[in-house]
C-alpha positions in Angstrom: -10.2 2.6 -11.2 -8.5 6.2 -12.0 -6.6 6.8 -14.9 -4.8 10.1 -15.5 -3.0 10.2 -19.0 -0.8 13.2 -20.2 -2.4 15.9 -17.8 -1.4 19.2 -17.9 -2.5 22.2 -16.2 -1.7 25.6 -16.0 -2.6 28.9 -14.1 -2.1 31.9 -16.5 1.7 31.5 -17.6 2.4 28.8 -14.4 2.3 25.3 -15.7 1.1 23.6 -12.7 0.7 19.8 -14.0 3.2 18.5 -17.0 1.7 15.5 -18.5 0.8 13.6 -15.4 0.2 9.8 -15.9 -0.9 8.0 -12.9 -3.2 4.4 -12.5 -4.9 3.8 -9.4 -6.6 0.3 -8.8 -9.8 -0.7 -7.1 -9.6 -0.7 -3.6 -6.1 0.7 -3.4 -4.5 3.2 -1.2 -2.8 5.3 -3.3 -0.4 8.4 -1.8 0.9 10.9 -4.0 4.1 12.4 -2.4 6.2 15.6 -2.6 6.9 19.2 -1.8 4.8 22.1 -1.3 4.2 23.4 -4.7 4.8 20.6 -6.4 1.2 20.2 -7.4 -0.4 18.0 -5.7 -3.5 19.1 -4.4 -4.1 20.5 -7.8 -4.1 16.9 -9.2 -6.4 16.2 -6.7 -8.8 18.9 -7.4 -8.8 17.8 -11.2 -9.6 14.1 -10.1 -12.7 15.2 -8.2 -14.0 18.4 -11.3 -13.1 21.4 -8.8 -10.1 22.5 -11.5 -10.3 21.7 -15.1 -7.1 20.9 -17.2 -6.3 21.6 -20.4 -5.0 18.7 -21.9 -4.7 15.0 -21.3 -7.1 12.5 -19.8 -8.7 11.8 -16.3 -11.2 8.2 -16.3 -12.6 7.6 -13.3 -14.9 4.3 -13.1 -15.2 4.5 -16.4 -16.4 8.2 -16.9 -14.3 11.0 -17.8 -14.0 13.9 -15.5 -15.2 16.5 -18.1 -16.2 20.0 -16.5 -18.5 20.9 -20.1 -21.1 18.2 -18.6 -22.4 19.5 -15.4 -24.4 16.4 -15.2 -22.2 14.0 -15.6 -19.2 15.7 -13.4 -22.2 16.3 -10.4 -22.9 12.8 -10.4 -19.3 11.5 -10.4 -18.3 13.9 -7.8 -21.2 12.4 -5.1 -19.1 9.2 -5.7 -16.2 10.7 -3.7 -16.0 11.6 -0.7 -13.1 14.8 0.3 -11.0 14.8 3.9 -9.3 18.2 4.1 -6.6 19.3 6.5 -8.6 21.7 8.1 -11.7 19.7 8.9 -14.1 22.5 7.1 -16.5 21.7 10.0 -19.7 24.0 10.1 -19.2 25.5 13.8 -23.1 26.8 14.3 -23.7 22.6 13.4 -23.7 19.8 15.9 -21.4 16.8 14.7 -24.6 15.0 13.5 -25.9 17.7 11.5 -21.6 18.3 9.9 -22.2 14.8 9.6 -25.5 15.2 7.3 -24.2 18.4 5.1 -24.0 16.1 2.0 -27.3 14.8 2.6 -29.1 17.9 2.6 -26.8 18.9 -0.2 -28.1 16.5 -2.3 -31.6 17.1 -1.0 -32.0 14.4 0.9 -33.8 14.3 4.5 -31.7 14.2 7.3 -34.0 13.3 9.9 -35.6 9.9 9.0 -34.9 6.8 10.8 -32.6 5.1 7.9 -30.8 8.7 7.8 -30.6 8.8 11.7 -29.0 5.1 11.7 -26.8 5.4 9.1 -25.0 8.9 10.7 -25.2 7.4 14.1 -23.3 4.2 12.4 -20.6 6.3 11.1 -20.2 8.0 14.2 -19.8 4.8 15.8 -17.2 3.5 13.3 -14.6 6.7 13.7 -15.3 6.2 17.4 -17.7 9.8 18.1 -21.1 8.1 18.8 -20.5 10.0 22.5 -20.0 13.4 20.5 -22.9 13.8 18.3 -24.5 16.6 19.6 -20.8 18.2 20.4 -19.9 21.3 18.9 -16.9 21.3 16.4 -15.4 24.3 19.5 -15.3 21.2 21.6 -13.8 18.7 19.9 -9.8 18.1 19.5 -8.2 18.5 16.3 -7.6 14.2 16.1 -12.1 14.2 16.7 -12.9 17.1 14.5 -10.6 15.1 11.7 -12.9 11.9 12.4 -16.0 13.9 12.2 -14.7 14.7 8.6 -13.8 11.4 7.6 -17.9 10.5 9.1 -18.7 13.2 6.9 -17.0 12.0 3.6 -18.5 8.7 4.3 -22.2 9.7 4.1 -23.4 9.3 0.7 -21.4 5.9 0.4 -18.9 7.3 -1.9 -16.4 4.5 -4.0 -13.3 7.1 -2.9 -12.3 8.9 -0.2 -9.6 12.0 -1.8 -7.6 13.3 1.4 -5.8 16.7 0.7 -3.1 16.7 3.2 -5.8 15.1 5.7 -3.4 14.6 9.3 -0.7 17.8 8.1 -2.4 19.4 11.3 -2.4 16.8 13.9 0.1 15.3 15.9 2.2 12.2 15.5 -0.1 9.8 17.9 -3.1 11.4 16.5 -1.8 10.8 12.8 -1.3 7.3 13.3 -5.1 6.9 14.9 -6.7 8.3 11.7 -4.5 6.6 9.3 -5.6 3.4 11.0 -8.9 4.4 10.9 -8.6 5.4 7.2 -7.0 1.9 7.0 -10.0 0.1 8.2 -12.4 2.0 6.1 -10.2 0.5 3.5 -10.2 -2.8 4.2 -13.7 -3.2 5.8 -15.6 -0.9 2.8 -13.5 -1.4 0.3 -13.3 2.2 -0.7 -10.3 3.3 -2.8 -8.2 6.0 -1.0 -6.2 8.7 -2.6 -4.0 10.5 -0.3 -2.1 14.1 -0.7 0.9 14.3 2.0 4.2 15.7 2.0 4.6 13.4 5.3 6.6 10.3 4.7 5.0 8.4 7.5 1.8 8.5 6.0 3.3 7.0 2.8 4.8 4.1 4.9 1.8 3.7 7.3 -0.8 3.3 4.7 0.2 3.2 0.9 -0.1 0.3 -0.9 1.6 2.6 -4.0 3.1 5.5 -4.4 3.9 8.8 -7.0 6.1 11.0 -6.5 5.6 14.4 -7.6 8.1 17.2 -8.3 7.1 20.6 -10.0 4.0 19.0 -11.7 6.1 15.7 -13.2 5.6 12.0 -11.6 9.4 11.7 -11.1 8.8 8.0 -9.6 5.9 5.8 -9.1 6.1 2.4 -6.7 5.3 -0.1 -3.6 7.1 3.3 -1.2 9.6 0.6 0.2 10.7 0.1 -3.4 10.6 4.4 -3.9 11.9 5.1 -0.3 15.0 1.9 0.3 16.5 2.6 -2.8 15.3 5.9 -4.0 16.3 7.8 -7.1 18.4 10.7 -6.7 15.4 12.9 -6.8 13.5 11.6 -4.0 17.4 11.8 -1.9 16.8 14.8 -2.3 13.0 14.8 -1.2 14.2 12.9 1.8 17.4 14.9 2.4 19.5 11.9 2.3 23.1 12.6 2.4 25.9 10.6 1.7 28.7 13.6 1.7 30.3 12.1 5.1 31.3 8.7 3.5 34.8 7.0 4.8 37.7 8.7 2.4 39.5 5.2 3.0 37.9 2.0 1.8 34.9 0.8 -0.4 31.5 2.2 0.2 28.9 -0.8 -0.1 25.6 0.3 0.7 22.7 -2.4 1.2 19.1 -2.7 0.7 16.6 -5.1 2.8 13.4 -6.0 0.8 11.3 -9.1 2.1 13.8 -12.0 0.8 16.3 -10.9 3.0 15.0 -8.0 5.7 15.5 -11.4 7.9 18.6 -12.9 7.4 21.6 -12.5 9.6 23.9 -11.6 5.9 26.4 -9.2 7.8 27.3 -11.1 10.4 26.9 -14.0 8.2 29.7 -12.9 5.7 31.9 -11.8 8.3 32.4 -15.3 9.5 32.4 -17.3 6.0 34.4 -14.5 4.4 36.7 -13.9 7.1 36.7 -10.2 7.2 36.7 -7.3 9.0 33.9 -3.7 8.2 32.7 -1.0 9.4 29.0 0.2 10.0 28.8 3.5 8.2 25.0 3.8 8.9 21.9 1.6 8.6 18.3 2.5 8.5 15.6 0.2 9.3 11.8 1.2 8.7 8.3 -0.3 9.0 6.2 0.3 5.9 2.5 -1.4 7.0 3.9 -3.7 9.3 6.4 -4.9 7.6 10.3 -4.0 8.0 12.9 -2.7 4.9 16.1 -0.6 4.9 19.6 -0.7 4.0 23.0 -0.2 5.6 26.4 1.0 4.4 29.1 -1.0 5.3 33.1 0.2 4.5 35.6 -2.8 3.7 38.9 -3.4 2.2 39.4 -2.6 -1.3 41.1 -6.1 -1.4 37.4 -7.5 -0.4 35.4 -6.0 -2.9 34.9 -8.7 -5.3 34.2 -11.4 -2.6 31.8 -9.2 -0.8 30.0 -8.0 -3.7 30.1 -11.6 -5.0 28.8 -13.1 -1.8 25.8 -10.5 -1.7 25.2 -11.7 -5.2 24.8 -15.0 -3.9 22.6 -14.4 -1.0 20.7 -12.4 -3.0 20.9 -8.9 -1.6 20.1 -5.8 -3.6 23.9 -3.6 -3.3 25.3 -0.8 -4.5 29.1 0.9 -4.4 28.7 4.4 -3.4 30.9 6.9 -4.9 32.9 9.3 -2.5 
């Protein structure tokens, strides 16, 4: 559905993007991931035509994003829709008429019966239909964020772009809109590409993940795959230590994927191996309703073999940590 191949950007002497190459399918949800200035929002903006790039390619549903052709760029840019994080809600408008901005944008009347139903439907669907003639000043942060999403949803876009979209908000309220962004998924089929630096949105919500490091995809995956067993670079990211490991000992660390996030193995091996351990650490966490982590586990050097053999065998993912 979006294709970026070998994009690069820069501003003046600052290369921003270094040959980006990212696929997004249709109907995904899609995060990219990574620290502040690590250049995510301005991939974003080339996706939708607000920045150009130099070099490289982005496809979207076929077309190229090519700021030269006004046209063609103005048409592909009513087919997404953009959540930001700070709502950019009109405060002399109503939420119906912050609603209807694209609308009259695109000339369109606002005020018909088809237009009335279809803003009172999205109202409805992000839970506002009480709201509609509410000022942004009177809304929470959570409503104001919904009114957005209604917002983005108007012209019936085939993606929804979200550029740090829940950075302001709470946890609670976070996890409303990223159901709610969710459902709009599921029920519409709209593809969703999300900006964060948050890893729960990640886990909430994205079916895939890139992870983005001064302007370099340093690691693209399913985020269990990225986040359970992550490169050294996203460690870092996540500010994963393992400097207070036992001195004495092997190090074994773990990782639980969906063959065996289930199985008793520990407890399991200690009784057919006969052998004694120590939990170092373990870390379990849900990614879209499902559970994955890992565990590091300190044993006899005499046991090394038969442990690591024995995970072999039951088909858990290990590794020996170095001290």
């Amino acid at each position: 559905m979006i294709d970026l191949v070998n994009v690069s950007k820069r501003f003046g002497d600052l290369e921003v993007l270094k040959g980006v190459n990212i696929h997004i399918e249709d109907h995904e949800v899609y995060g990219i991931i990574g620290q502040s200035g690590a250049g995510k929002s301005t991939l974003l903006r080339c996706i939708n035509g607000l920045e150009s790039y130099e070099s490289g390619t982005i496809t979207v549903n076929g077309t190229t994003v090519d700021m030269r052709d006004k046209k063609s760029l103005r048409q592909l840019q009513r087919k997404m829709g953009m959540i930001f994080q700070n709502f950019n809600l009109l405060n002399r408008l109503d939420v119906y008429d912050n609603v209807a901005l694209p609308m009259k944008f695109w000339g369109m009347k606002t005020n018909t019966p088809e237009a009335k139903a279809k803003i009172e439907g999205l109202l409805k669907l992000v839970d506002l239909e009480d709201k509609i003639h509410a000022r942004p000043r009177e809304l929470s942060g959570g409503q104001k964020q919904r009114v957005a999403i209604a917002r983005a949803l108007v012209l019936d876009p085939e993606f929804l772009l979200c550029d740090e979209a829940t950075s302001a908000l709470d946890p609670a309220i976070t996890r409303e809109i990223l159901a709610l962004l969710e459902k709009i998924n599921e029920e519409m089929g709209i593809t969703i590409i999300i900006v964060t630096h948050q890893m729960e949105v990640v886990k909430q919500v994205c079916q895939k993940v890139s992870f983005l490091k001064d302007g370099v995809v340093l690691a693209e995956g399913r985020p269990e795959e990225l986040f359970v067993r992550p490169s050294k670079e996203v460690k870092a990211f996540l500010h994963e230590e393992s400097s207070l490991l036992p001195e004495t000992g092997t190090n074994i660390q773990l990782f639980f994927t969906d063959e065996s996030s289930d199985d008793p193995v520990i407890t399991m091996m200690a009784r057919v191996l006969n052998i004694d351990y120590s939990i170092v650490w373990a870390k379990l966490e849900d990614f879209r309703s499902s559970v994955y982590g890992s565990m590091v586990l300190n044993i006899n050097e005499k046991d090394r073999e038969r442990v690591c053999r024995y995970l072999d065998e039951m088909n858990v993912a290990w590794e020996v940590l170095e001290k």
